[in-house]
C-alpha positions as CSV (number, residue, x, y, z in Angstrom):
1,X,3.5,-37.8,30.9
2,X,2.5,-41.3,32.3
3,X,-1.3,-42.0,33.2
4,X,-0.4,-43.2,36.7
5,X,0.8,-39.8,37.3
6,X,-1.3,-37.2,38.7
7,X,-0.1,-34.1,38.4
8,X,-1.2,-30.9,40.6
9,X,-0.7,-27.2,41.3
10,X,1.6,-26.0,43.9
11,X,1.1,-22.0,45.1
12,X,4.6,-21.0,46.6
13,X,4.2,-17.1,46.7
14,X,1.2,-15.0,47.4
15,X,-1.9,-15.2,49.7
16,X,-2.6,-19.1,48.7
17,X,1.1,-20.0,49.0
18,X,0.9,-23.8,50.8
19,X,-2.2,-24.5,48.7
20,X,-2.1,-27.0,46.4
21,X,-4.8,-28.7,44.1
22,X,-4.6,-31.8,42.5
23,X,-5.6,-32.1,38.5
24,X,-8.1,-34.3,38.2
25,X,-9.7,-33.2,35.5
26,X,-9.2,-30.6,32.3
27,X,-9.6,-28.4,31.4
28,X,-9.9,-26.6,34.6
29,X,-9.9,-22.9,34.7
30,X,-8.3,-20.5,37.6
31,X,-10.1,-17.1,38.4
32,X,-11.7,-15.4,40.9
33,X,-14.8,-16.5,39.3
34,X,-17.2,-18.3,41.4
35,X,-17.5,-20.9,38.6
36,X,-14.2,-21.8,38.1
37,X,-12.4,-24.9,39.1
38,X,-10.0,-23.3,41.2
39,X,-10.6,-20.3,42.7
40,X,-8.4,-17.7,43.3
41,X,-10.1,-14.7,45.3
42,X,-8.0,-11.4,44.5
43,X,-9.6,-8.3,43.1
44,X,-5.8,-8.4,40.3
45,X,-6.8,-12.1,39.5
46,X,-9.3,-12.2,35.9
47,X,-12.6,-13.7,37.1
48,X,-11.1,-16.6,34.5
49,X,-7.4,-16.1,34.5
50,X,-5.9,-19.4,32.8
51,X,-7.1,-22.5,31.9
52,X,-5.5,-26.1,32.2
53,X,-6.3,-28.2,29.5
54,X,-4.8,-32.1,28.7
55,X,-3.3,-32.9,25.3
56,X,-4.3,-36.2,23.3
57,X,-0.7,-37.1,24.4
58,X,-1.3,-36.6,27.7
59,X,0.7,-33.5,28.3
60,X,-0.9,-30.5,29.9
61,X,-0.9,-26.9,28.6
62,X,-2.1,-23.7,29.9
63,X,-4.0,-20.8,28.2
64,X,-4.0,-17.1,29.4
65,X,-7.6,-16.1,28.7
66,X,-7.2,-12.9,27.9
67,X,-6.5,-11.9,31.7
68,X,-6.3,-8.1,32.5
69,X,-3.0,-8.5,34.7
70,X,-1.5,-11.1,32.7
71,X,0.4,-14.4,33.2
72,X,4.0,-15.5,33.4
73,X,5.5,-18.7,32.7
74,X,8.8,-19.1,34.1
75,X,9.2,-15.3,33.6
76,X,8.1,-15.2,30.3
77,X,4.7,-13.2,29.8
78,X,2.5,-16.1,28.0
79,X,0.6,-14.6,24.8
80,X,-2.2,-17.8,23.8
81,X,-1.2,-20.9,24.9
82,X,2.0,-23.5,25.9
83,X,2.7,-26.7,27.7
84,X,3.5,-27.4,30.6
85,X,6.6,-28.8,31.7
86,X,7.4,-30.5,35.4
87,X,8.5,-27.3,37.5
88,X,7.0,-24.6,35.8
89,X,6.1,-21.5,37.7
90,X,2.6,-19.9,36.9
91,X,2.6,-16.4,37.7
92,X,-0.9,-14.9,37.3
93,X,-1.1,-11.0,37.6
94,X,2.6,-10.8,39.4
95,X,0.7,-11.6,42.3
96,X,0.6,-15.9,42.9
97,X,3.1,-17.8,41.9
98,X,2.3,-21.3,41.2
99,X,4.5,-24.2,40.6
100,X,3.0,-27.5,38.0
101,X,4.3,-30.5,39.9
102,X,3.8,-34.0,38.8
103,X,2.7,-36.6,41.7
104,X,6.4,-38.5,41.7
105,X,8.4,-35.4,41.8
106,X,8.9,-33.8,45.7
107,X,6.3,-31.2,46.3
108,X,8.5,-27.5,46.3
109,X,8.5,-25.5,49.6
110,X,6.6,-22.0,50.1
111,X,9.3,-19.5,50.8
112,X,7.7,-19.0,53.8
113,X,8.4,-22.5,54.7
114,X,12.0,-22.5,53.4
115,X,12.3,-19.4,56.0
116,X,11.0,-20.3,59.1
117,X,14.0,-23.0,59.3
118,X,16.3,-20.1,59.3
119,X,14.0,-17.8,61.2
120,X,15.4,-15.4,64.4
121,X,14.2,-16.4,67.3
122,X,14.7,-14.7,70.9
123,X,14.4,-16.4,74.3
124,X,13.7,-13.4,76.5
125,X,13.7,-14.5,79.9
126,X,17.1,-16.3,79.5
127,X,18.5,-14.1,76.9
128,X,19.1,-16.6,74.1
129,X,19.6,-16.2,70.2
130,X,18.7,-19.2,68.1
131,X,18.5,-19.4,64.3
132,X,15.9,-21.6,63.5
133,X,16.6,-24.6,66.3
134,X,20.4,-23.5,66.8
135,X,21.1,-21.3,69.6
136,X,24.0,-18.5,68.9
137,X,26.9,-19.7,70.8
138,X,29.0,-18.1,73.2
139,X,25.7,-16.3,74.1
140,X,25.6,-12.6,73.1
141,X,26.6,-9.6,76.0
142,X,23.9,-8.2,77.7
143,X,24.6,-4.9,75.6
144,X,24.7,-7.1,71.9
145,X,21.9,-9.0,73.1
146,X,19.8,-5.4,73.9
147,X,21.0,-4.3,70.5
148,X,19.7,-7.6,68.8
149,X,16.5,-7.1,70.4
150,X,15.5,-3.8,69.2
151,X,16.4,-4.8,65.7
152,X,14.2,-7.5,66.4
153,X,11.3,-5.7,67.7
154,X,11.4,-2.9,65.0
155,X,10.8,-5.4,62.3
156,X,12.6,-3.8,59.7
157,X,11.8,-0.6,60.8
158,X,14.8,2.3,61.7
159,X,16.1,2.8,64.4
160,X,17.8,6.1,65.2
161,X,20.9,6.7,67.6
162,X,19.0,7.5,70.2
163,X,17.1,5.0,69.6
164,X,20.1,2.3,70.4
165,X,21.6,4.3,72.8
166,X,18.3,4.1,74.9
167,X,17.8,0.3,74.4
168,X,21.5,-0.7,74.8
169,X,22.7,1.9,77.8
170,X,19.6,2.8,79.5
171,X,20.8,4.5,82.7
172,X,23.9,6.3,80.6
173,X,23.6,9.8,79.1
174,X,23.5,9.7,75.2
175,X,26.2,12.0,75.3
176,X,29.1,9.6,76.6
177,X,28.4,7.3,74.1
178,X,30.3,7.2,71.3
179,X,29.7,6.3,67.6
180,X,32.9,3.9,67.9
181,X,31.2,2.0,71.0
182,X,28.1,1.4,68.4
183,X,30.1,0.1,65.7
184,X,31.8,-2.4,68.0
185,X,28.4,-3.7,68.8
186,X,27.3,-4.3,65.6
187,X,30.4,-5.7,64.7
188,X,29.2,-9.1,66.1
């Protein structure tokens, strides 16, 4: 590794993802510790999880200190110590992932980040669909776009037949709709 280069931490998954911390010193020690050099506040994080050190060489390695929840390196549970390469992803306690970056190398994206370009978005008082900044085009029936919007607002949740019927046909009895004009709206 060359001295100009400063490297620094990257959290891409967890409750720190977007936080980064530069190494400007080792070692430097991650925990939930009060006293450590990074700290990492989550009752499944050790109160000194890892620790960063710098090799005469310059190269940096990282140490598991005997962390109750363990840590990963690029899957791999670490037992003692190894070094560090450009890209590697820390994972303490399956619960923060954390990416070793050096300064000249493009800093990696959170996933929440690499989402939100692709995120669903709806335009309710026009009725409009767009995927990230693109708007869905030709613009979905009233009936698809009633479907689209109870997915939406159940998050993830289900939603029952009666559920859709309600949401897509509201003044139609359930009982005249049939499971083939569902199908046709989902199609789309």
């Amino acid at each position: 590794m060359s001295e100009n280069v400063t490297p620094k931490l990257v959290a891409t998954r967890g409750k720190f993802a977007r936080q980064s911390w530069v190494i400007e010193r080792t070692p430097l020690v991650i925990g939930r510790e009060a006293d450590c050099d990074i700290i990492l506040n989550d009752p499944k994080i050790s109160r000194q999880h890892v620790r960063l050190t710098q090799t005469a060489d310059g190269h940096f390695q990282v140490e598991d200190l005997e962390s109750r929840n363990g840590t990963w390196v690029n899957g791999v549970r670490l037992k003692g110590s190894r070094l560090l390469e450009d890209g590697d992803e820390l994972d303490l306690a399956r619960m923060v992932t954390i990416v070793f970056v050096a300064s000249e190398i493009t800093e990696p994206l959170a996933p929440e980040e690499i989402q939100e370009s692709y995120r669903l978005r709806l335009d309710r008082n026009a009725r409009r669909v767009f995927i990230g900044d693109r708007e869905i085009l030709p613009p979905l029936s009233v009936p698809q776009y009633r479907l689209l919007e109870l997915l939406f607002d159940a998050n993830g949740g289900i939603c029952t037949r009666e559920d859709v019927v309600s949401a897509v046909w509201p003044d139609d009895v359930s009982d005249g709709i049939s499971e083939q004009a569902i199908d046709a709206l989902v199609r789309r």
